[in-house]
C-alpha positions as CSV (number, residue, x, y, z in Angstrom):
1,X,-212.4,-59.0,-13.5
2,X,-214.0,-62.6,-13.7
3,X,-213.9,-64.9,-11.0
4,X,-213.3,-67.5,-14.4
5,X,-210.2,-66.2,-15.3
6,X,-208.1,-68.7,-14.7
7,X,-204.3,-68.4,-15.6
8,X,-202.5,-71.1,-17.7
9,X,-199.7,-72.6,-15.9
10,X,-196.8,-74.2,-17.1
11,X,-197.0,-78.0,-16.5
12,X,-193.8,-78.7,-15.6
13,X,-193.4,-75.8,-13.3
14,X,-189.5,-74.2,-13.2
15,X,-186.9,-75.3,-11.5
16,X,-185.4,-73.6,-8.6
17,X,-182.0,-71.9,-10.3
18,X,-181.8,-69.0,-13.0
19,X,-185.0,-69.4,-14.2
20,X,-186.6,-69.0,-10.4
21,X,-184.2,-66.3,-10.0
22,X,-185.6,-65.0,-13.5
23,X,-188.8,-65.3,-12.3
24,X,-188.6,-63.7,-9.0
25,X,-185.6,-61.6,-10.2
26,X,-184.1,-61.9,-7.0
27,X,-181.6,-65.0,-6.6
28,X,-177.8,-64.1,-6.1
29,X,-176.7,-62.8,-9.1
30,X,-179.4,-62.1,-11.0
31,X,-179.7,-58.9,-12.9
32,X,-182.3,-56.6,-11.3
33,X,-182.4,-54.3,-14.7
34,X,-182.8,-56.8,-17.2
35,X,-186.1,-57.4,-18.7
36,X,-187.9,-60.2,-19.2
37,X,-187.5,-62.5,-21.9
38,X,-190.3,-61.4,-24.4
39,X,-191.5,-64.6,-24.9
40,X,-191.6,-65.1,-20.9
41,X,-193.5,-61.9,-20.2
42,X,-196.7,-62.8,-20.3
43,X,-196.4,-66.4,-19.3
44,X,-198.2,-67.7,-16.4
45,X,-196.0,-70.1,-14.3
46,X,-196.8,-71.7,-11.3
47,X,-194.1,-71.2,-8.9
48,X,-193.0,-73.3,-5.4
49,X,-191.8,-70.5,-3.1
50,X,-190.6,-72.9,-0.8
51,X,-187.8,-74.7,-3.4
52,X,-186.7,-70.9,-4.2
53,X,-186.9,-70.1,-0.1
54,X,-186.9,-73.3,1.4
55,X,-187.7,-71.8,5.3
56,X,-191.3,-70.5,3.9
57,X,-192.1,-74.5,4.1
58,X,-192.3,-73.7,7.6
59,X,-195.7,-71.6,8.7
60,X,-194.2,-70.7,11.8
61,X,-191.2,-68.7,9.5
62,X,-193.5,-67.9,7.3
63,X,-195.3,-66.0,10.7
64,X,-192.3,-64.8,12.1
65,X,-191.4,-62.9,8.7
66,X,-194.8,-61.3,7.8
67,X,-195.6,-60.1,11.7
68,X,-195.1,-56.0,12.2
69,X,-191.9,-55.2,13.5
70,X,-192.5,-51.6,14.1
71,X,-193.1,-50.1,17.4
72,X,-196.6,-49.3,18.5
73,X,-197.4,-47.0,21.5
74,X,-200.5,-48.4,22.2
75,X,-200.7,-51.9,24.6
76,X,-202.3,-54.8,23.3
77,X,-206.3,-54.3,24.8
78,X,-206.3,-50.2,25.2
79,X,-207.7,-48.0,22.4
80,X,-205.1,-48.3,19.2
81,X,-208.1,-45.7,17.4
82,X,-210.6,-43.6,18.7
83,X,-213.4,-41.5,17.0
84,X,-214.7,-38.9,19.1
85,X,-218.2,-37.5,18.0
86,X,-217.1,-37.8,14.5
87,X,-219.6,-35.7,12.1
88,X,-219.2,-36.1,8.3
89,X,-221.1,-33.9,6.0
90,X,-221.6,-33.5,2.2
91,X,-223.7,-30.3,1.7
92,X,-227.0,-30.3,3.5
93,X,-226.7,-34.4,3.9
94,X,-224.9,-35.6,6.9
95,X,-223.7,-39.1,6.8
96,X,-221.7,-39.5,9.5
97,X,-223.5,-37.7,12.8
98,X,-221.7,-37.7,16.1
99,X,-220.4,-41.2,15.9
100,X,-217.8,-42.4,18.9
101,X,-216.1,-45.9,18.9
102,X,-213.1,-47.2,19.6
103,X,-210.8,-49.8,17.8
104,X,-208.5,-51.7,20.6
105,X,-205.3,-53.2,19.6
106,X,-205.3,-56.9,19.1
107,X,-208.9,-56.8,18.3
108,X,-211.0,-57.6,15.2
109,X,-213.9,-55.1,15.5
110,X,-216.4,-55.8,13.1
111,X,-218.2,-52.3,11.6
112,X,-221.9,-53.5,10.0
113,X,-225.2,-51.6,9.4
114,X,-227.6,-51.7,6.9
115,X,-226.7,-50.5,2.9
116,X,-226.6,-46.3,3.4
117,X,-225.9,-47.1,7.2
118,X,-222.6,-44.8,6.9
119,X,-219.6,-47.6,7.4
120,X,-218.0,-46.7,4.3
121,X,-218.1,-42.8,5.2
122,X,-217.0,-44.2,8.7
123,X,-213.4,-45.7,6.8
124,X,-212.8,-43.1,4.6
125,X,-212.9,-40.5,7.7
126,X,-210.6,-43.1,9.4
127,X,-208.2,-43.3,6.3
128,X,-207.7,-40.4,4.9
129,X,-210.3,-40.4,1.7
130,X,-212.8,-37.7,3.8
131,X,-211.4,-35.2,6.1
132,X,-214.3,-35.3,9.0
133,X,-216.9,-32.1,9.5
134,X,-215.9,-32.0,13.1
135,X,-214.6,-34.8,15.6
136,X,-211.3,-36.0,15.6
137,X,-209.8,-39.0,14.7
138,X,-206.9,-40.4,16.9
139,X,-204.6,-43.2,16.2
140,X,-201.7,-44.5,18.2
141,X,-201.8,-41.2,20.3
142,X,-201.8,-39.2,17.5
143,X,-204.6,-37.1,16.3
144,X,-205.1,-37.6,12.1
145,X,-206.7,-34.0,11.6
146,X,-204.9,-32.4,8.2
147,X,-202.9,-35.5,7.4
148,X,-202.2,-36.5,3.8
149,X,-202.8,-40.3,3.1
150,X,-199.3,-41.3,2.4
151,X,-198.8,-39.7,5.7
152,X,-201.4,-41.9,7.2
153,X,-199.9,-45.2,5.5
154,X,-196.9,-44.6,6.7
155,X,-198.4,-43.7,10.2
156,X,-199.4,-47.4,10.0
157,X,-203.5,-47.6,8.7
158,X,-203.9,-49.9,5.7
159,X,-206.7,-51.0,3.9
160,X,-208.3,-53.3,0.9
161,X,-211.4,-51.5,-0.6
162,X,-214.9,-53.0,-2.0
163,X,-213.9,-53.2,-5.6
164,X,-210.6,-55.0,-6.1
165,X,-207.8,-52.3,-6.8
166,X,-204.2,-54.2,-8.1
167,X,-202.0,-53.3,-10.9
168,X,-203.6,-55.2,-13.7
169,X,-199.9,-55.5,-16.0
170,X,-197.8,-56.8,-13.0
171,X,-197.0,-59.4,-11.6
172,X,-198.9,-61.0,-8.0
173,X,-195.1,-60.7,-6.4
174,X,-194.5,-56.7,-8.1
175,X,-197.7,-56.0,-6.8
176,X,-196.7,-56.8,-3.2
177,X,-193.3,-55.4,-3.4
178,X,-194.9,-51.9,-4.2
179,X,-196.6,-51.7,-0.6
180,X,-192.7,-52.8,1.0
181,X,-192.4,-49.1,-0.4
182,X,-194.0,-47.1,2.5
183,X,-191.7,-48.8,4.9
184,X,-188.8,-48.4,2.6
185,X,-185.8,-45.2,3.5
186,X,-184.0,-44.8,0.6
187,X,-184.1,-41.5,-1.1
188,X,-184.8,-40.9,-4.6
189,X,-181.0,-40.8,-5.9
190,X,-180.8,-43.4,-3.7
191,X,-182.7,-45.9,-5.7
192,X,-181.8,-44.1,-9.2
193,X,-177.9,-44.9,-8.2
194,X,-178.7,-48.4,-6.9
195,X,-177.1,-47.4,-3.5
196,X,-176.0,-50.5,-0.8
197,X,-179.1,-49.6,1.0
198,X,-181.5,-49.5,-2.0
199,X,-180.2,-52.8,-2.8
200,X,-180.9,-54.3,0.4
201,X,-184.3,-52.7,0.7
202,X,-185.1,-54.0,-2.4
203,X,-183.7,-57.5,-1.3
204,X,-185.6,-57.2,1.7
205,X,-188.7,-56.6,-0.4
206,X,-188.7,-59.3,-2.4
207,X,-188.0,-61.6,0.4
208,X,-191.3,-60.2,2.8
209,X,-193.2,-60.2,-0.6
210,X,-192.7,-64.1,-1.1
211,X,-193.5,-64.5,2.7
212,X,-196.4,-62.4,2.3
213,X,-197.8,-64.3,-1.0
214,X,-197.2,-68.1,1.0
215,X,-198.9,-66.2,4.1
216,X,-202.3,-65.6,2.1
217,X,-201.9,-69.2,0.5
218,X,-201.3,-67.7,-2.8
219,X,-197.1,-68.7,-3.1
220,X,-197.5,-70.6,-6.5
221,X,-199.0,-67.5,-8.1
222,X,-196.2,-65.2,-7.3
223,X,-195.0,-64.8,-10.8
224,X,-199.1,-64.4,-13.0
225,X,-200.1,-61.5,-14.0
226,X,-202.8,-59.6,-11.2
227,X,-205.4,-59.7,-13.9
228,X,-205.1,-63.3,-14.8
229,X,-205.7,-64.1,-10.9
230,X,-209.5,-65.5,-9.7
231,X,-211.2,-63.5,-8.1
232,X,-210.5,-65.1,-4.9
233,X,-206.5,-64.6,-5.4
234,X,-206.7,-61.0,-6.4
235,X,-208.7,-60.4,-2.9
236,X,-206.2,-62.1,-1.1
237,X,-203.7,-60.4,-3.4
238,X,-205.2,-56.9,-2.1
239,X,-204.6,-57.8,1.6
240,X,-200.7,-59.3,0.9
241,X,-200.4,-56.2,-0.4
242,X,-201.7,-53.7,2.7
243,X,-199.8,-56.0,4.7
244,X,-196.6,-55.4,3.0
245,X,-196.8,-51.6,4.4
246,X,-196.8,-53.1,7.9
247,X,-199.8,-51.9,9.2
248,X,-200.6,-51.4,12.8
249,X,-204.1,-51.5,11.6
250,X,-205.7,-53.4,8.5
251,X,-208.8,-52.0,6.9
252,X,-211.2,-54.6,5.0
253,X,-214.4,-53.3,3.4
254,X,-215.9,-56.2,2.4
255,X,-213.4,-58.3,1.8
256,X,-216.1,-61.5,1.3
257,X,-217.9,-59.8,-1.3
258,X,-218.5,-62.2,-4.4
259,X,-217.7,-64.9,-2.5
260,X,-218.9,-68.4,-2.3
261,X,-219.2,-70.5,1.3
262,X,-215.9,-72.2,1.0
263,X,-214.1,-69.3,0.0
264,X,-215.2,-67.1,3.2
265,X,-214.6,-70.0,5.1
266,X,-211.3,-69.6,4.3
267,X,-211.1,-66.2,4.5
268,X,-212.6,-66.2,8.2
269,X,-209.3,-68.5,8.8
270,X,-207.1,-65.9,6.8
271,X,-208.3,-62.9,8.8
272,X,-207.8,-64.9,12.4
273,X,-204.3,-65.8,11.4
274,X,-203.7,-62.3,10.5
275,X,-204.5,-61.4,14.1
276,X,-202.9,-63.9,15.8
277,X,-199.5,-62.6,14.1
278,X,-200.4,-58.9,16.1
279,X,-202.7,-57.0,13.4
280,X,-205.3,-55.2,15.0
281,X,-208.0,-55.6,12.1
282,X,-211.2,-53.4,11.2
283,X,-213.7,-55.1,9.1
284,X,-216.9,-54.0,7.0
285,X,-218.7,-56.7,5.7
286,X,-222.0,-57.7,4.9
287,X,-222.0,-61.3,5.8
288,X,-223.6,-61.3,9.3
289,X,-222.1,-65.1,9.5
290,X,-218.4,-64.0,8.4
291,X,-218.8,-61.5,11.0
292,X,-220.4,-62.7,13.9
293,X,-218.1,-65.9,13.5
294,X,-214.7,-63.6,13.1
295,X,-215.5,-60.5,14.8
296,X,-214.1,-60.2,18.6
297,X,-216.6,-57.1,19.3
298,X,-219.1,-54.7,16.5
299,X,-220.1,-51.2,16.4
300,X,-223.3,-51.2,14.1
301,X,-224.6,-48.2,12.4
302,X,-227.9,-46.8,10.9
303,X,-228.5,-43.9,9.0
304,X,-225.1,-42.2,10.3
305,X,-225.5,-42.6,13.7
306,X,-224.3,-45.5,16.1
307,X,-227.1,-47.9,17.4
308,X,-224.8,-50.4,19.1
309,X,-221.4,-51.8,20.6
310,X,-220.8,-54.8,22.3
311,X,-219.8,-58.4,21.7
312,X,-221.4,-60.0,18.9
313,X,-223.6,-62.3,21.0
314,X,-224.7,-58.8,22.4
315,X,-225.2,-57.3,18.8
316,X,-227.3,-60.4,17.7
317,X,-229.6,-60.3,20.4
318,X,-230.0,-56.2,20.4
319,X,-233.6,-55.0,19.7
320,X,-231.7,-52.0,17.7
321,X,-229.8,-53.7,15.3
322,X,-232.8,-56.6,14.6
323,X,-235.0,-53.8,13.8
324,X,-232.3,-51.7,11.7
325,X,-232.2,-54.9,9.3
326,X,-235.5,-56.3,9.7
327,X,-236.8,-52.6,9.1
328,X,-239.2,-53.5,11.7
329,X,-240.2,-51.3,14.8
330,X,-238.2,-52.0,18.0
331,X,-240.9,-52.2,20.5
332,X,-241.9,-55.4,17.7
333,X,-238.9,-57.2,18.8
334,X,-239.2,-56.4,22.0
């Protein structure tokens, strides 16, 4: 996926109506089952979410709509995740070793280390992808051992991976609708009938999708193709998407990767708005200047294990973690 492949939009735009509603298939009226025109399909058109929904003019709306609405047990400040001496082994090669941190909701903890360092290993035992060696892994007073990861989206973790992961064919608005699915309750003969309750969730969906699109700053794409999005879009695209299945934590690993000055700028503003609307966020990056300047507290690790915790002023001036990236001895920065 290039960062140069920019979509084609109409010039003219469309005009709020039956061609929005074609567009978004979701004005009164419209026909939820009919197909696009084939000559529409594949055409990119720039789209002004805010004449189809006026209220997502308004940022404060806009807020209101995308926050989480689901109960969390966990008060804002004490421990929404904790890892307790948390091995992970593949064969004889342990990458995780006896690593304990915790992730306290409301907070943006920022999880560095050098390349090999183990934070990847670190999120997938977190998420679902590895199943730890031994340790457990609790979240929102529950312990994770032996569940599946639908079970642990639905349980409220979410995340964005290093190598951009949409569905290519649809559309930037499909693509966020489909994460609306984990919070959805209709059964399967539920949506095959079109039930009253399918049709609202599906209402609904569409509706937090657009909210979620304006929220990232990407409204006017909500009707291109993933794969004609930059680079840029299709990252923010990614997090729309995990935010759509109204996580009580958000996962980034390395959301700033392949990205110029301005654009992590922007994404440093993107990640403390997602915060301030009550995401607890957990982020893996690279850019010691993203983090530092994002990050309310790190954990850093190095070669598995965890070297340090504290604030980032703390992390910066740590003797540890200068000699884990400098690959210098620590009594040399001492």
């Amino acid at each position: 996926m290039s960062r140069d492949s920019e979509s084609q939009h109409d010039p003219g735009g469309i005009e709020a109506g039956a061609e929005v509603g074609e567009a978004f298939r979701a004005v009164e009226g419209a026909d939820f089952d009919a197909p696009l025109e084939p000559e529409r399909a594949d055409e990119a058109v720039a789209v002004d979410v805010t004449d189809v929904a006026p209220e997502l003019a308004d940022p404060a709306v806009v807020a209101e709509i995308v926050a989480p609405t689901r109960e969390i047990e966990t008060p804002v400040g004490e421990p929404l995740v904790e890892l307790d001496k948390v091995t992970v082994k593949f064969g004889g090669l342990t990458a995780l070793d006896n690593v304990t941190f915790t992730i306290r909701r409301g907070e943006i903890l920022g999880l560095i280390g050098p390349n090999g360092a183990g934070k990847t290993t670190c999120f997938n035992a977190m998420t679902g992808v590895y199943r730890p060696t031994s340790g457990t892994v609790t979240f929102d007073n529950q312990v994770m051992a032996k569940l599946k990861r639908n079970q642990i989206t639905r349980l409220g973790i979410a995340r964005t991976f290093q190598n951009v992961r949409l569905f290519g064919e649809m559309t930037a608005l499909e693509n966020v609708v489909v994460g609306t699915d984990a919070r959805h309750k209709t059964s399967v003969p539920g949506a095959t009938f079109r039930t009253a309750r399918h049709r609202h969730e599906e209402r609904d969906a569409i509706d937090r999708g657009m909210a979620l699109l304006e929220f990232v700053g990407i409204g006017a794409r909500a009707t291109e193709k993933a794969r004609n999005l930059p680079y840029g879009d299709q990252r923010r695209l990614e997090i729309a998407r995990a935010l759509a299945t109204e996580p009580k934590l958000l996962c980034l690993d390395e959301p700033a990767a392949g990205f110029n000055p301005a654009e992590k700028v922007a994404l440093m503003d993107l990640i403390r708005k997602i915060r301030a609307d009550g995401y607890t966020v957990l982020l893996i990056e690279h850019d010691m200047r993203l983090v530092m300047g994002v990050t309310d507290r790190i954990v850093v690790l190095e070669f598995g294990k965890k070297i340090a915790d504290g604030l980032p002023s703390e992390i910066r001036d740590n003797p540890a973690v200068v000699a884990a990236y400098l690959g210098v001895p620590d009594d040399a920065t001492a």
